[in-house]
N, C-alpha and C positions, 0 to 999 in steps of 0.2 A: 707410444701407447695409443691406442684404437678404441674409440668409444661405439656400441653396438647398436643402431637405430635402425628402425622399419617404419618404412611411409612409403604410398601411393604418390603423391604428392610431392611436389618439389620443395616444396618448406619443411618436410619431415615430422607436418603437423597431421595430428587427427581431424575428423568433422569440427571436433570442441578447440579445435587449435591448442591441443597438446600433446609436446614431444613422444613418437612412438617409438618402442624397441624393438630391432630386430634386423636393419642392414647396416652397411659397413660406412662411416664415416669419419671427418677429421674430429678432433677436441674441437678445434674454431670452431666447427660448424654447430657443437653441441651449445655451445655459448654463447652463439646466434641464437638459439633455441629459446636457449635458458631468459637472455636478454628480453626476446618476444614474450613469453608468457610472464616477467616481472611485467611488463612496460602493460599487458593485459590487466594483472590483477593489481596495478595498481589504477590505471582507468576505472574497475570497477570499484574501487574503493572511493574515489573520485566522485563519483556517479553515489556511489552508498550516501556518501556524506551533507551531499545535494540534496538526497531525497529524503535523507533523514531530516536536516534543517527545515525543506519545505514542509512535511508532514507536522512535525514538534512546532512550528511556527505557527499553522494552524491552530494545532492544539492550544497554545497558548494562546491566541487571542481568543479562540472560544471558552477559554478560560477565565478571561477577565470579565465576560459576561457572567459564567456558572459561579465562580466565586461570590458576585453580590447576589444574583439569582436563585440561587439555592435556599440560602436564610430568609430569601423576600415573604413576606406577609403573604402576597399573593402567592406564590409557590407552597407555601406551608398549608395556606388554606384548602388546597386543588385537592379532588379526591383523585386519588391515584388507585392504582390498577394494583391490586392483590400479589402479582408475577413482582412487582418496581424491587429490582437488587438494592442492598444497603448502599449506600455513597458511594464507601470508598472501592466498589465491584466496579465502579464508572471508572474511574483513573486507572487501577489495572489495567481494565478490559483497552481503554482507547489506548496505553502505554503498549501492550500486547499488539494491538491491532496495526498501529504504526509499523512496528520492529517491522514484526511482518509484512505489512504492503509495501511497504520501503525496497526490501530485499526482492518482493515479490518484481516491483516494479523494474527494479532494476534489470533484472532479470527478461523481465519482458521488452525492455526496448535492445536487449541484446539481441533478442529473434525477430522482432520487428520490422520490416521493412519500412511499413506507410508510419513515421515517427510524427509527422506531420499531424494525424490523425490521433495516435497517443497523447501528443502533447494537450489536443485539445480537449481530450474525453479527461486527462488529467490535471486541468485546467479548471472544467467544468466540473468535477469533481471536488478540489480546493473549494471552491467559490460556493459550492451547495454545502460541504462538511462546513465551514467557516462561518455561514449567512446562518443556519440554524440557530446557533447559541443566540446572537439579538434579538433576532425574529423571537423566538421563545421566552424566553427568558428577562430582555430587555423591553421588549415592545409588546408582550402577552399576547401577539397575535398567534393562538393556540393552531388556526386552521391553516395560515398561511406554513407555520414551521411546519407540520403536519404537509403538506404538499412541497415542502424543500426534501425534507429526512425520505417521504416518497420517493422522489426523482433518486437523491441520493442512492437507496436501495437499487432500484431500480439500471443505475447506472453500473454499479457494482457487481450485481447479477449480470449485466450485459459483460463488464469486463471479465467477469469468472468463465462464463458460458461460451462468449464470442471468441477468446484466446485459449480457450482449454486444448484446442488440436497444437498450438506452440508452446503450452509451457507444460500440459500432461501434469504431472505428481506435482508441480512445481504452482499448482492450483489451488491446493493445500493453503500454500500462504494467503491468499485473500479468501477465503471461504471464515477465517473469523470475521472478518471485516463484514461479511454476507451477513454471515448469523447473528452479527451482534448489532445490524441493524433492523432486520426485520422486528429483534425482541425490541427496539428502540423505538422503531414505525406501530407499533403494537402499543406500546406506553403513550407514545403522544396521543395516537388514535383513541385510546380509553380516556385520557383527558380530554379529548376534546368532544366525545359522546358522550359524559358523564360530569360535565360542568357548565 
């Protein structure tokens, strides 16, 4: 039996490195095939579960700030911004945002070349999502979180805008993360010109 495959290419991969149909080859060689792209998608699972942890891991330590933060005297007092989503719009939304940047991200260190330079934009990024919840919340410094959720933004948009020629549609995925900080950078902003 003859299995039917078409490739340019000596692997009888695509660009995406997967098996194409259309010339003449052995079974083995489909199984070689088959082999390479398991041994693919489970690297990127690999990589998912990484990113997922580090993401959620975040999450959760700025959570153990917003948990006692939220009921504080001094939070309850704050006049907030007219726009401020009910509570539980927060844990969806960063629950959402995660999924997404996660896959997003994965994603992106697969077109990557400079990973070197990801890591640290991704780095820097942790460290600024992370450092808000204290800053704010633990330590009421209103202005200083307000100049972290900034950067934050700010880094975000760069990653949206500066990678968009490698990931195209695939932009989608971080574009909540965009949008759900500037209404964030908007919130802090009104707390901190209005108390």
């Amino acid at each position: 039996m003859e299995i039917i495959l078409k490739s340019s290419n000596p692997k009888n991969l695509n660009s995406d490195n997967i098996p194409t149909f259309g010339q003449s080859h052995e079974p083995a060689e489909l199984g070689r095939n088959i082999d390479y792209v398991l041994k693919k998608i489970k690297k990127m699972i690999y990589k998912l579960t990484i990113i997922l942890l580090l993401n959620f891991g975040a999450l959760a330590l700025g959570g153990l700030f917003t948990s006692k933060g939220v009921p504080s005297e001094w939070y309850i007092s704050l006049s907030k911004a007219p726009w401020t989503p009910p509570g539980w719009v927060f844990g969806v939304a960063w629950t959402t945002i995660m999924f997404c940047f996660s896959i997003y991200m994965v994603n992106l260190w697969s077109v990557t070349e400079d990973k070197k330079t990801l890591t640290i934009l991704y780095v820097a990024q942790w460290i600024l999502n992370v450092g808000w919840n204290p800053t704010f919340f633990y330590y009421n410094k209103v202005l200083a979180a307000l100049f972290l959720i900034s950067a934050l933004t700010i880094l975000i948009g760069f990653f949206l805008f500066f990678y968009w020629p490698s990931m195209k549609q695939k932009s989608i995925l971080i574009a909540p993360y965009f949008i759900w900080l500037l209404i964030a950078t908007s919130l802090n902003g009104y707390i901190y010109l209005k108390n």
